[in-house]
N, C-alpha and C positions, 0 to 999 in steps of 0.2 A: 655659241651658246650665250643667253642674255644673262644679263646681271640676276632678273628673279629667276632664272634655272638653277641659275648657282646660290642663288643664296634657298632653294629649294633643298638643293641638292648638300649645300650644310645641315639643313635641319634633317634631310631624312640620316646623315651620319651621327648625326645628335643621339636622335632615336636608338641609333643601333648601339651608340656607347650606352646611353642609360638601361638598354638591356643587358647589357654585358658587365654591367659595372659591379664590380667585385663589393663595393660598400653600399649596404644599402641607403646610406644617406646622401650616396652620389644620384641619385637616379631622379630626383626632382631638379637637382640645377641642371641635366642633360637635358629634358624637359622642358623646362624652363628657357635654357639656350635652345632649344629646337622651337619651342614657339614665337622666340625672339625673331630669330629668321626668317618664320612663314611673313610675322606680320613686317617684316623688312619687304621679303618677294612682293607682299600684296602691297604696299603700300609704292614700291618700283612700278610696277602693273598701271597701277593709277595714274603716274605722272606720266610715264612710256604711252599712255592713252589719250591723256591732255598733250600731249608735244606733238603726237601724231597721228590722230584719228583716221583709223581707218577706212569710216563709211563717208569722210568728208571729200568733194570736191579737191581738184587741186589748184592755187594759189591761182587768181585769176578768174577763173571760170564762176564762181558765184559769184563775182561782183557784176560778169555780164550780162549774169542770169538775172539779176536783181538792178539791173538799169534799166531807166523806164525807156519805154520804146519810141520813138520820135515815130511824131506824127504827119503820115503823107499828103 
């Protein structure tokens, strides 16, 4: 599991405390910590996509692609 599963995976627990929570003045910071998390996941997401893009070539192969071609 990646790091934004889990940190996915804290806020939907979040979620479930701020339902369950006996005071109702707990149920905005569970809330509150549950949207802290998403924007943790999303913000994992972003860098886990700069570090290793998927649709990119691998190391190598675009520099060949992008060399000019000698003339015969």
């Amino acid at each position: 599991m990646s790091s934004s599963d889990d940190y996915r995976s804290n806020a939907e627990d979040c979620l479930r405390m701020a339902k369950m929570a006996s005071e109702e003045n707990d149920r905005p910071l569970w809330a509150t910590m549950a949207q802290s998390w998403l924007r943790l996941a999303e913000h994992a997401d972003r860098i886990n996509t700069k570090l290793a893009p998927e649709d990119s070539p691998p190391e190598g192969e675009q520099q060949e692609a992008d060399a000019p071609q000698a003339a015969s």
